[in-house]
N, CA and C atoms of all chains as a GROMACS GRO file, in nm:
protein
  540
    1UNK      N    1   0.085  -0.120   0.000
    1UNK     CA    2   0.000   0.000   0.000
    1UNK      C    3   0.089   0.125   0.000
    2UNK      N    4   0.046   0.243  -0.101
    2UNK     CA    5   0.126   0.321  -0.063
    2UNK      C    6   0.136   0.428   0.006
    3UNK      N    7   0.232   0.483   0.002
    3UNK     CA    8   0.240   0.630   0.158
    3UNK      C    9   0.064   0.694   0.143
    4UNK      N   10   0.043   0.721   0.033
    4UNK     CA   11  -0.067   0.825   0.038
    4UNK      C   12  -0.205   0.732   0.072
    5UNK      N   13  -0.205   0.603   0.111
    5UNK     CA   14  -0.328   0.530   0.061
    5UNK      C   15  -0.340   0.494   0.250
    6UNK      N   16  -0.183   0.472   0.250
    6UNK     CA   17  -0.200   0.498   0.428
    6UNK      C   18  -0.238   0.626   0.491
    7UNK      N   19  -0.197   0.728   0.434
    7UNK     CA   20  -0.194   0.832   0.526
    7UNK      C   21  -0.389   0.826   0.488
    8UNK      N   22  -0.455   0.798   0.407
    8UNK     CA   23  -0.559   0.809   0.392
    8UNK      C   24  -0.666   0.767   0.493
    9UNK      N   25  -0.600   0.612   0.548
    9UNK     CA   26  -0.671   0.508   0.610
    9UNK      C   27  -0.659   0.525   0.702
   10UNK      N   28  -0.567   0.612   0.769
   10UNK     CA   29  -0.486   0.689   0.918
   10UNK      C   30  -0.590   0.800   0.904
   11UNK      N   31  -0.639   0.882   0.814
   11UNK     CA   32  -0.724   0.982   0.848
   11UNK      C   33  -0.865   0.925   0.875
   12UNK      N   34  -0.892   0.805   0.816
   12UNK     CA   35  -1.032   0.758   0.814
   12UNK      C   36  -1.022   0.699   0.944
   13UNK      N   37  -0.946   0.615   0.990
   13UNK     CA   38  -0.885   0.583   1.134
   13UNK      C   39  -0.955   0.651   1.240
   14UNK      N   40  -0.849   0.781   1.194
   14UNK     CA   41  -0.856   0.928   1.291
   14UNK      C   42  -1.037   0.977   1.338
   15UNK      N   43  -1.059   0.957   1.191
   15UNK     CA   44  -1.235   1.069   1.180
   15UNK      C   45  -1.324   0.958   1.288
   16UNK      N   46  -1.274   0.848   1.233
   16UNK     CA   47  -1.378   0.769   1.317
   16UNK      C   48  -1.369   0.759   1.474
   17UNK      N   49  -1.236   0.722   1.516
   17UNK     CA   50  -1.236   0.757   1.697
   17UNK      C   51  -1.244   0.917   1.742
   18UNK      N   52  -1.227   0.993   1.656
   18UNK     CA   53  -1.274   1.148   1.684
   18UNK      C   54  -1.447   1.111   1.748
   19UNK      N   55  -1.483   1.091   1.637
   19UNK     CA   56  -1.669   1.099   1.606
   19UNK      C   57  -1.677   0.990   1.735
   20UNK      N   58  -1.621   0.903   1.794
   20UNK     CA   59  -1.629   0.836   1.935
   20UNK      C   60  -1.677   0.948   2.022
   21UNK      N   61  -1.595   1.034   2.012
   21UNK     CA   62  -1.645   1.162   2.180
   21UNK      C   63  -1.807   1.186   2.104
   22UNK      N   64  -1.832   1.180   2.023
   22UNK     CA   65  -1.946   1.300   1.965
   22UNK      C   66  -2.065   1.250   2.071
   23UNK      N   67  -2.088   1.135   2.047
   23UNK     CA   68  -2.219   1.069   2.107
   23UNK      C   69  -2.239   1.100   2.260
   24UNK      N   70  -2.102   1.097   2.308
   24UNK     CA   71  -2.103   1.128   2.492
   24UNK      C   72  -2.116   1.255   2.482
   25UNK      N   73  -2.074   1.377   2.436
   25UNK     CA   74  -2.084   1.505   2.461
   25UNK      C   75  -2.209   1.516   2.439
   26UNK      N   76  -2.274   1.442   2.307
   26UNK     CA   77  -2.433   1.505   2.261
   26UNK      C   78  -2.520   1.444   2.400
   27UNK      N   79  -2.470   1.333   2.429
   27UNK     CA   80  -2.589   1.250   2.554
   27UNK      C   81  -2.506   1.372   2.694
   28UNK      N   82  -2.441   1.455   2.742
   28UNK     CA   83  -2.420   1.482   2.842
   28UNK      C   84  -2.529   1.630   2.808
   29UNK      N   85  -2.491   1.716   2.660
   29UNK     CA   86  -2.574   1.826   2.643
   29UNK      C   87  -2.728   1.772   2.654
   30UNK      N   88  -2.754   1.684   2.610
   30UNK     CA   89  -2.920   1.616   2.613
   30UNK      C   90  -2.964   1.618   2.777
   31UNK      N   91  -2.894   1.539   2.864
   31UNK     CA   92  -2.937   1.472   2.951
   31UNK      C   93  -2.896   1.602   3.062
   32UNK      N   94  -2.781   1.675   3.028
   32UNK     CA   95  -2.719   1.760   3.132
   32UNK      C   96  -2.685   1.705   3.290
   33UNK      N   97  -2.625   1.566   3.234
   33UNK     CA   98  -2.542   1.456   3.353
   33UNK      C   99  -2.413   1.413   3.315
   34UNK      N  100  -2.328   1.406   3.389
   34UNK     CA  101  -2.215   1.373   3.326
   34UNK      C  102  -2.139   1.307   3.457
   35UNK      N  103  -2.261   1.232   3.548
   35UNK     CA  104  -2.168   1.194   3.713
   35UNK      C  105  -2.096   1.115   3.706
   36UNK      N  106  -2.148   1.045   3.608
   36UNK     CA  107  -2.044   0.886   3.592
   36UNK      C  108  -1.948   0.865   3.481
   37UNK      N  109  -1.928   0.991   3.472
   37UNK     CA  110  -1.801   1.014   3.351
   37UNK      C  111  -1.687   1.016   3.482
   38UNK      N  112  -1.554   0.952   3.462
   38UNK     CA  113  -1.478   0.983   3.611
   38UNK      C  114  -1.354   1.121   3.518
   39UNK      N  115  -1.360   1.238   3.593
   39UNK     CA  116  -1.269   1.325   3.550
   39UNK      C  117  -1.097   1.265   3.477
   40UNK      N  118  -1.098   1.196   3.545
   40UNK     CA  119  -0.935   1.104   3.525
   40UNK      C  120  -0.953   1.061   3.333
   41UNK      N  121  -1.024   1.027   3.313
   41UNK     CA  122  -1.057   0.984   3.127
   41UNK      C  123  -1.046   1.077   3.072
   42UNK      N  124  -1.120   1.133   3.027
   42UNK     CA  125  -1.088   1.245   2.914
   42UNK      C  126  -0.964   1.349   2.993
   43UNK      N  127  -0.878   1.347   3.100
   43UNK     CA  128  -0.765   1.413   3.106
   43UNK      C  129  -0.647   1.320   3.101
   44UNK      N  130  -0.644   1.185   3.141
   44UNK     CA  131  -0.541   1.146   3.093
   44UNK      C  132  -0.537   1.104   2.949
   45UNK      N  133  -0.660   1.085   2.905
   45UNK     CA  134  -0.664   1.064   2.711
   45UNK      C  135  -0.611   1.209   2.673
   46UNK      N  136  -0.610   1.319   2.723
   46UNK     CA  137  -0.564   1.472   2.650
   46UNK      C  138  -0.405   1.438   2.669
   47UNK      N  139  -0.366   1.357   2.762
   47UNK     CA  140  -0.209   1.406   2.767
   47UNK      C  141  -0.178   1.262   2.702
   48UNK      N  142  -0.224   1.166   2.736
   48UNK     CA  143  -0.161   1.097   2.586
   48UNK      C  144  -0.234   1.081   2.436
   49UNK      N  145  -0.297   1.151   2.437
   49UNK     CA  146  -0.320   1.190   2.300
   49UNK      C  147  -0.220   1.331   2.250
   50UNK      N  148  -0.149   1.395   2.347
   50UNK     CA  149  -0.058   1.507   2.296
   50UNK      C  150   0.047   1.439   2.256
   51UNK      N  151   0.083   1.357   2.307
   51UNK     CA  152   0.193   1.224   2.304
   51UNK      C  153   0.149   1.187   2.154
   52UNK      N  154   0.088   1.142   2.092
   52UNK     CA  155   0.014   1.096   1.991
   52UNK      C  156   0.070   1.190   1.847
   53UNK      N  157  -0.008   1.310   1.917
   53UNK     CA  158   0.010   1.406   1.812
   53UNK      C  159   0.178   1.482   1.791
   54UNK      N  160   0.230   1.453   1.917
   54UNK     CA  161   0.377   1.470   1.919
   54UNK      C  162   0.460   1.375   1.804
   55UNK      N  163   0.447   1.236   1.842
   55UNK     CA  164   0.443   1.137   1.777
   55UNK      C  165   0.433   1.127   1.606
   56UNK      N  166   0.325   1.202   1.615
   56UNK     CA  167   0.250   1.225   1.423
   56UNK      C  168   0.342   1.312   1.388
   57UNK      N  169   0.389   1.436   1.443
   57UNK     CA  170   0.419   1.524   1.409
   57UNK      C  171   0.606   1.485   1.358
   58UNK      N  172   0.693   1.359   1.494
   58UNK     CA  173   0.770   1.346   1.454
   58UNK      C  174   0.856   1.210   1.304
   59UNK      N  175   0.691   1.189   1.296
   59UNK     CA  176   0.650   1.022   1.184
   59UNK      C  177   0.647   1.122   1.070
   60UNK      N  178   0.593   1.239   1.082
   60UNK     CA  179   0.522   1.311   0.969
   60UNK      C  180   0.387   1.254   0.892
   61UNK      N  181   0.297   1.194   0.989
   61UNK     CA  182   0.214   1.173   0.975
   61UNK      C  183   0.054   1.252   0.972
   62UNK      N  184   0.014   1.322   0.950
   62UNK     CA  185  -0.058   1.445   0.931
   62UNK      C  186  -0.215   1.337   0.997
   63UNK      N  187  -0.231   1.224   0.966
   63UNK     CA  188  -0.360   1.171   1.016
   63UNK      C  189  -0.351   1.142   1.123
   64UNK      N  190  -0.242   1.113   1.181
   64UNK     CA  191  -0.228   1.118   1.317
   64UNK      C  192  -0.229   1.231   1.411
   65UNK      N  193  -0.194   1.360   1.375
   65UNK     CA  194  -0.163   1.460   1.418
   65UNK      C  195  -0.348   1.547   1.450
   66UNK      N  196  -0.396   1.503   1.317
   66UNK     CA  197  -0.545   1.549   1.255
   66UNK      C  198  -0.625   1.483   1.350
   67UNK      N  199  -0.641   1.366   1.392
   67UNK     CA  200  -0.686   1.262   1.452
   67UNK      C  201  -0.705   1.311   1.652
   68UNK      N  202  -0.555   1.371   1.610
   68UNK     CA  203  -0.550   1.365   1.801
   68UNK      C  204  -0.618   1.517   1.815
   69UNK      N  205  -0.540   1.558   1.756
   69UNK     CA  206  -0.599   1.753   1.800
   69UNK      C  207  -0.757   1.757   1.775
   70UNK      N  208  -0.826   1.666   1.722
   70UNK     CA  209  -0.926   1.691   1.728
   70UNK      C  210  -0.992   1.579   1.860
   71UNK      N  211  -0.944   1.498   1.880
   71UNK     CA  212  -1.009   1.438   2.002
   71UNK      C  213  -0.941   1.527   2.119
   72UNK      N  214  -0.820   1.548   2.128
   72UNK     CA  215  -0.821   1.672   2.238
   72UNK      C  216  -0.898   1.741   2.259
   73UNK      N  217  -0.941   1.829   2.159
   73UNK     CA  218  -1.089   1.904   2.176
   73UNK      C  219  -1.176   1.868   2.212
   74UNK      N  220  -1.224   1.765   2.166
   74UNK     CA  221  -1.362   1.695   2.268
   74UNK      C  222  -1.336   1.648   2.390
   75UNK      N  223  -1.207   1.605   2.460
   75UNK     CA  224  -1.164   1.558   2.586
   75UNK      C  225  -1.198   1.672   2.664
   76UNK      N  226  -1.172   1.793   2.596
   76UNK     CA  227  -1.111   1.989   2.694
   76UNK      C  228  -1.278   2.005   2.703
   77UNK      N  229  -1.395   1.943   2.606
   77UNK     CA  230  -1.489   2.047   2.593
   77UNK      C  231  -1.614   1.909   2.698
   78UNK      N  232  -1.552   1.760   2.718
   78UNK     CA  233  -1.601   1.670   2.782
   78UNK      C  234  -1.570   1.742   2.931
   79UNK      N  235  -1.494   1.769   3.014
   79UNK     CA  236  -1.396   1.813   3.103
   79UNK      C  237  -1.502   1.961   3.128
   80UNK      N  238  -1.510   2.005   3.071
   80UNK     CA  239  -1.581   2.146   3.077
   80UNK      C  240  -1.749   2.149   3.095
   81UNK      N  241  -1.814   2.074   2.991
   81UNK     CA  242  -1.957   1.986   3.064
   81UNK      C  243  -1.953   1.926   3.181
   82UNK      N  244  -1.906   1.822   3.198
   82UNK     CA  245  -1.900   1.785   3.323
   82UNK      C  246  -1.903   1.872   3.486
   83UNK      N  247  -1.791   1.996   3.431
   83UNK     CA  248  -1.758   2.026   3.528
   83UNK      C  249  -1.890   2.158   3.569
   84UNK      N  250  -1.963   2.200   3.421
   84UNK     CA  251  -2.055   2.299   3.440
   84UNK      C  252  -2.168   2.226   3.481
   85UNK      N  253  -2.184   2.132   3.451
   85UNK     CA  254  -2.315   2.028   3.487
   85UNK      C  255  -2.304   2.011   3.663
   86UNK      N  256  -2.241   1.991   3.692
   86UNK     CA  257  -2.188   1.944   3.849
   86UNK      C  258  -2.208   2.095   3.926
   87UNK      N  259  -2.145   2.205   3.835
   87UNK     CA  260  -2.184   2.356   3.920
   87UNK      C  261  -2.322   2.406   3.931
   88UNK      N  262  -2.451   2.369   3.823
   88UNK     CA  263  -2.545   2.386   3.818
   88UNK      C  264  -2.625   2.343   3.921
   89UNK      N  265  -2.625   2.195   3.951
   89UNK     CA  266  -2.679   2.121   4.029
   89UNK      C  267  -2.623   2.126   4.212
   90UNK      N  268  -2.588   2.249   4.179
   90UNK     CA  269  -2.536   2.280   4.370
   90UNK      C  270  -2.600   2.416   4.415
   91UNK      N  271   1.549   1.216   1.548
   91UNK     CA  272   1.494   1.113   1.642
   91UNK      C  273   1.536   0.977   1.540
   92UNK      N  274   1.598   0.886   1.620
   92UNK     CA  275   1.603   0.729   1.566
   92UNK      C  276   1.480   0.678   1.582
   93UNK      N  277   1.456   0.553   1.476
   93UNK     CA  278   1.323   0.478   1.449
   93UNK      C  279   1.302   0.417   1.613
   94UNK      N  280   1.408   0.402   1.700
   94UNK     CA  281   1.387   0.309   1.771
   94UNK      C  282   1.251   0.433   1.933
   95UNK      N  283   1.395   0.543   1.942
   95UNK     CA  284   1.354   0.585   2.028
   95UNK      C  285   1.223   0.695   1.998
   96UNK      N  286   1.157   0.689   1.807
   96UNK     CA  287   1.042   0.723   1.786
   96UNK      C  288   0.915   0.616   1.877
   97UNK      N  289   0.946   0.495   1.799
   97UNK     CA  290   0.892   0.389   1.890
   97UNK      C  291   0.844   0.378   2.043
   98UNK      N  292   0.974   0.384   2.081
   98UNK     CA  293   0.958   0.392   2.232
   98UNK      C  294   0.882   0.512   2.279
   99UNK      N  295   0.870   0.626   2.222
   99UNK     CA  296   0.790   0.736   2.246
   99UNK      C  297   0.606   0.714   2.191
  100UNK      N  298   0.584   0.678   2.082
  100UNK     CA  299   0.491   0.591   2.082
  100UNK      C  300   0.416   0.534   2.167
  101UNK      N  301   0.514   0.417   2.207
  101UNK     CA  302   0.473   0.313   2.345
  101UNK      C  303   0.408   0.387   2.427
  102UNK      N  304   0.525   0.465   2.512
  102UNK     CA  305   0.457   0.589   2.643
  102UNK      C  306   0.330   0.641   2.587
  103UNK      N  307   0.336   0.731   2.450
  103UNK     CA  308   0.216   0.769   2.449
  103UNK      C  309   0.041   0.666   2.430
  104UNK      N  310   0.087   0.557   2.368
  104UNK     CA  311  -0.013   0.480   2.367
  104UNK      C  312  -0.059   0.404   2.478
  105UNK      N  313   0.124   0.382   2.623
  105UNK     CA  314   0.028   0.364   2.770
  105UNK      C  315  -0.039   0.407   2.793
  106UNK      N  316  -0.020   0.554   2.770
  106UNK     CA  317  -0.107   0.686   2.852
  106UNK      C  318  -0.207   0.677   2.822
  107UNK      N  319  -0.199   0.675   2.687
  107UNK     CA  320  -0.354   0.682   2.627
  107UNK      C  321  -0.464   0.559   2.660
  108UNK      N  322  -0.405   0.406   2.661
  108UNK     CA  323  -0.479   0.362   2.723
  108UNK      C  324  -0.492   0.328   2.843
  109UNK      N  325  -0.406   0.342   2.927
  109UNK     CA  326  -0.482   0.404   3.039
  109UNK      C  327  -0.575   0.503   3.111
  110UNK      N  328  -0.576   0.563   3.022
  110UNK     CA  329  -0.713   0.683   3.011
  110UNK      C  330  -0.839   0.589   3.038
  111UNK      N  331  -0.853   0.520   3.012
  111UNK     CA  332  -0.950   0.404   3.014
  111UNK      C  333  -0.990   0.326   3.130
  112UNK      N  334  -0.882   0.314   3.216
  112UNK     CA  335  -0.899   0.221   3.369
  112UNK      C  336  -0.986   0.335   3.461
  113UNK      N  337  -0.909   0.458   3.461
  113UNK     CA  338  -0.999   0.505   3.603
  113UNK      C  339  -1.173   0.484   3.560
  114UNK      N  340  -1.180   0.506   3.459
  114UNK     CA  341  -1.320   0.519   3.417
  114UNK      C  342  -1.379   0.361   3.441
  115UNK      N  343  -1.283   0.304   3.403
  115UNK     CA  344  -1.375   0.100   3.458
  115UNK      C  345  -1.363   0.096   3.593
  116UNK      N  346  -1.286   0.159   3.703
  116UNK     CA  347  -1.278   0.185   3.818
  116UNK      C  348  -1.354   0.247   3.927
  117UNK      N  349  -1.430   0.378   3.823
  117UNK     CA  350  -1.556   0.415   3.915
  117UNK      C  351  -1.660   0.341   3.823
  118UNK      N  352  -1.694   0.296   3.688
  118UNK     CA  353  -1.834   0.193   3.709
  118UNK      C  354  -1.807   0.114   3.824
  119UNK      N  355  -1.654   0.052   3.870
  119UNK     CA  356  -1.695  -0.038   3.888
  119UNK      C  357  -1.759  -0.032   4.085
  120UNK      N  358  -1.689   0.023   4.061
  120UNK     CA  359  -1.698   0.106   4.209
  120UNK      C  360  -1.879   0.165   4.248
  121UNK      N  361  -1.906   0.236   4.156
  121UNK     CA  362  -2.065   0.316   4.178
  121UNK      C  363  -2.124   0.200   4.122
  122UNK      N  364  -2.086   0.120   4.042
  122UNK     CA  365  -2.181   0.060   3.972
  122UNK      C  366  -2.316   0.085   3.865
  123UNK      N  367  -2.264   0.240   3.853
  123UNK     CA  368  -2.376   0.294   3.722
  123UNK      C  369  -2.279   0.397   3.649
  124UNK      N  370  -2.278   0.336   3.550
  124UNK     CA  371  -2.246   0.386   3.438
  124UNK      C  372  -2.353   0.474   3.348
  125UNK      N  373  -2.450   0.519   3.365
  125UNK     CA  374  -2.593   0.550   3.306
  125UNK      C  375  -2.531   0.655   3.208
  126UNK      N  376  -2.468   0.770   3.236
  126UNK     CA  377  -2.439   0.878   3.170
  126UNK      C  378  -2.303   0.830   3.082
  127UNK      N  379  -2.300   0.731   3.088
  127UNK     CA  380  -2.162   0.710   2.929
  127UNK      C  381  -2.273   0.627   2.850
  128UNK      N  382  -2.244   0.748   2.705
  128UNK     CA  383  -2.357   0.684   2.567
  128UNK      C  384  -2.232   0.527   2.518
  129UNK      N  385  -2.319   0.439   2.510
  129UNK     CA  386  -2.304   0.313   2.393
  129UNK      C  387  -2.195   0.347   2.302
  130UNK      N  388  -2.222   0.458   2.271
  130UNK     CA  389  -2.174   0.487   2.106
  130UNK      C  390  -2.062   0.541   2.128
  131UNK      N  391  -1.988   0.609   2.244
  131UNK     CA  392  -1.849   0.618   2.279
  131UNK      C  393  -1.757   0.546   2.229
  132UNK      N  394  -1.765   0.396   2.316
  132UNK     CA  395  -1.734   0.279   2.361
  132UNK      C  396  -1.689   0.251   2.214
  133UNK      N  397  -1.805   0.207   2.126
  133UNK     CA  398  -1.850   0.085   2.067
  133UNK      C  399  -1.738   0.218   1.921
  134UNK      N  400  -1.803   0.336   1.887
  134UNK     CA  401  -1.746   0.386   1.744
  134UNK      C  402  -1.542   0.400   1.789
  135UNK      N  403  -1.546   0.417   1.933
  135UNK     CA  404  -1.411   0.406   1.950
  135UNK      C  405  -1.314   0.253   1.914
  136UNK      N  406  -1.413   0.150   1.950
  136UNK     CA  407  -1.345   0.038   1.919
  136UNK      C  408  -1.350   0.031   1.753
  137UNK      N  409  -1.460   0.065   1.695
  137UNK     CA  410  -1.409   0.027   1.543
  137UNK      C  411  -1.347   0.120   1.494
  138UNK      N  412  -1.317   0.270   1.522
  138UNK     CA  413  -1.187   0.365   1.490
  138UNK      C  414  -1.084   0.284   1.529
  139UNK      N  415  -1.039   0.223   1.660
  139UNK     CA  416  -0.910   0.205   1.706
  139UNK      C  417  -0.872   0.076   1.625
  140UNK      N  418  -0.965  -0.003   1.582
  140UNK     CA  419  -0.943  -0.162   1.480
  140UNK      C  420  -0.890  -0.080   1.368
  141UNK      N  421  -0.912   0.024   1.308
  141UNK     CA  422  -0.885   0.057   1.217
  141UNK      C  423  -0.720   0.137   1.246
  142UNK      N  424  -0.687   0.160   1.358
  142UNK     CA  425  -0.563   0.214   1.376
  142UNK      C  426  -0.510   0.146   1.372
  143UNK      N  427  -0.523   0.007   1.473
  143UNK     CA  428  -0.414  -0.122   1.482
  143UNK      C  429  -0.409  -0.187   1.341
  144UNK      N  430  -0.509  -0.125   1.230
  144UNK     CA  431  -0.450  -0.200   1.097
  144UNK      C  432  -0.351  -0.103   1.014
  145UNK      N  433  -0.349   0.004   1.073
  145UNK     CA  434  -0.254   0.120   1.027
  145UNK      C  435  -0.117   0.133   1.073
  146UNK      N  436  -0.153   0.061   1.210
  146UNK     CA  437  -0.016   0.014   1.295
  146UNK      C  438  -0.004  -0.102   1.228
  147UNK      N  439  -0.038  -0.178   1.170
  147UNK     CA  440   0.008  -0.336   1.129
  147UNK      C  441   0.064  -0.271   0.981
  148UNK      N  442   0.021  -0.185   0.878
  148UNK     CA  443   0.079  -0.157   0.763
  148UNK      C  444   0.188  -0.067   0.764
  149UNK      N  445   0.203   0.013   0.886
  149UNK     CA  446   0.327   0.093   0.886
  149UNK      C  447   0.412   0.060   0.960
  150UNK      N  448   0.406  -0.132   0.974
  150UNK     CA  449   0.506  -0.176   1.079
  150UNK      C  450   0.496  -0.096   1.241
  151UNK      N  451   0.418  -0.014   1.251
  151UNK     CA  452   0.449   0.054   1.399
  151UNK      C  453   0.362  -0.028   1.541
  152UNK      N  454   0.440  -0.123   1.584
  152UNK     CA  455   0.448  -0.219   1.708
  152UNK      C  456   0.342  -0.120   1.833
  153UNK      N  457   0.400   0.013   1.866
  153UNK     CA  458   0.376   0.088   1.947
  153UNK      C  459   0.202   0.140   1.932
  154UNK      N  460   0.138   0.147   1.819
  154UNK     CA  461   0.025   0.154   1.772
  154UNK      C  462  -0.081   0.039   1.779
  155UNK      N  463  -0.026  -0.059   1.730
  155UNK     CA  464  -0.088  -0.203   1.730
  155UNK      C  465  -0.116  -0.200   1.897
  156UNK      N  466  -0.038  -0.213   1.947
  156UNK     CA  467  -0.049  -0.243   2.126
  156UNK      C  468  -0.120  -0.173   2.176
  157UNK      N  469  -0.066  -0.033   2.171
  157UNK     CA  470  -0.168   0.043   2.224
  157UNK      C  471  -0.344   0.105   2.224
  158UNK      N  472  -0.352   0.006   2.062
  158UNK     CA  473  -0.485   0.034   2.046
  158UNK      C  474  -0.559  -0.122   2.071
  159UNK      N  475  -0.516  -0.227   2.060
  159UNK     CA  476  -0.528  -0.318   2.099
  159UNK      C  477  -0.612  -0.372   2.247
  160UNK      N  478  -0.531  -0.280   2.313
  160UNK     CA  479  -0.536  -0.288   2.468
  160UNK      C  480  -0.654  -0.189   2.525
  161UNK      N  481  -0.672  -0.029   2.401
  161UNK     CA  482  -0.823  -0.006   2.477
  161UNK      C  483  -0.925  -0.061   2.394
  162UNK      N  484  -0.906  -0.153   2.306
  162UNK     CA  485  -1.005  -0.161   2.216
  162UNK      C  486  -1.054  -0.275   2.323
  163UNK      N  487  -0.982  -0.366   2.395
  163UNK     CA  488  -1.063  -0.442   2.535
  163UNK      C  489  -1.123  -0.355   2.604
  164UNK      N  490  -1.061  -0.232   2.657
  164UNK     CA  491  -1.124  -0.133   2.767
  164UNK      C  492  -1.211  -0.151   2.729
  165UNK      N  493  -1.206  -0.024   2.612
  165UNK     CA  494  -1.347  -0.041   2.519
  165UNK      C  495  -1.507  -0.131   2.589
  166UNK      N  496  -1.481  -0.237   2.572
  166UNK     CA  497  -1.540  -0.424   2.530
  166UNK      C  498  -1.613  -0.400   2.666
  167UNK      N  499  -1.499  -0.357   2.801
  167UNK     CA  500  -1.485  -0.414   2.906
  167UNK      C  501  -1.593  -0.308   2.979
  168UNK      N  502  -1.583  -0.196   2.905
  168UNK     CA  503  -1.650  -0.080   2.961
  168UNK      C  504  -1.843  -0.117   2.905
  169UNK      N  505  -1.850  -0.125   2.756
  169UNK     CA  506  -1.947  -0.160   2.710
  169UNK      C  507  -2.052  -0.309   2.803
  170UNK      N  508  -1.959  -0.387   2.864
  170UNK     CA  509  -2.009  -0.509   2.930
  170UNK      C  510  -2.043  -0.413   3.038
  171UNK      N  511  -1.989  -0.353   3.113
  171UNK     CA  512  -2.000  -0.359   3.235
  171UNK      C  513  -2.128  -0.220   3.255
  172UNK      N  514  -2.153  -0.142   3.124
  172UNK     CA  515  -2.232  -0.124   3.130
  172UNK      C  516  -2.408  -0.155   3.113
  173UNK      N  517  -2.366  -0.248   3.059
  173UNK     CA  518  -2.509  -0.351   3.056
  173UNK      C  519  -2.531  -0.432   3.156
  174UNK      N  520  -2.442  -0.475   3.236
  174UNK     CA  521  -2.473  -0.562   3.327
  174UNK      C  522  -2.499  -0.458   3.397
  175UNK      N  523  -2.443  -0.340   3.460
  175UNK     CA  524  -2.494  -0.275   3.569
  175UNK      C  525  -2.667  -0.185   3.556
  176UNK      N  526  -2.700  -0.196   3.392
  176UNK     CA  527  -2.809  -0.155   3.335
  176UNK      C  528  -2.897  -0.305   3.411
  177UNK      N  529  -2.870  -0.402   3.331
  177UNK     CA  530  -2.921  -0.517   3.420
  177UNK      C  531  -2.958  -0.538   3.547
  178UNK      N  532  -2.891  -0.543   3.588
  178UNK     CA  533  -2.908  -0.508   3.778
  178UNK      C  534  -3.010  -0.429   3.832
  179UNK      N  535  -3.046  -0.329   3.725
  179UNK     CA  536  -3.072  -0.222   3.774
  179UNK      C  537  -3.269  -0.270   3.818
  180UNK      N  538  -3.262  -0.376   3.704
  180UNK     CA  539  -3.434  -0.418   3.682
  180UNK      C  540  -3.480  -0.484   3.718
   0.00000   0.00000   0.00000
């Protein structure tokens, strides 16, 4: 297979465990619960997913890099529901 | 960076990353309700990460294969344990 057919299958890879966070963020905005999410997950997935994208960056892998910075974002914005959901309810 | 000690950087980041995964099987297992983690987390993360460990199997990268390998059980382990504790519940 070649370089470009991987880096392809690495982005399709990527899109798909991205679109993993989507469903928990949409069920925490729906439900506005997030108790049994444990804070420790989506912050230790942010620091080794920086690892990840460190990683991509030194492979020169761009689907890897594409892949993580965008699940970082949903880890920072999982982390941030949670934590507004929990302030509401006090 | 040498191929080797790219690798080994890899590794670390793909511990980290799946370990992101235990505290969270640690308080289901602990509270025993998982209610607020959606299905579709779990389940679109394991078939993204099958698709990494075949990206790790075509670009030779050892450190990928393993590390996605290992939450794609979390994954499994998280999805069970939320049905059984759904179970229980009735």
């Amino acid at each position: 297979m070649g370089d470009l057919s991987l880096e392809l299958f690495g982005l399709i890879a990527g899109a798909i465990t991205s679109l993993g966070f989507i469903p928990q963020l949409f069920r925490g905005f729906r439900t506005k619960k997030l108790d049994d999410i444990s804070y420790f997950m989506p912050m230790v997935l942010a620091v080794g997913m920086t690892l990840w994208f460190i990683y991509g960056y030194m492979s020169n892998a761009i689907a890897i890099m594409a892949a993580n910075a965008f699940s970082i974002c949903c880890c920072f914005i999982l982390i941030l529901m949670k934590k507004k959901y929990s302030l509401l309810k006090k």
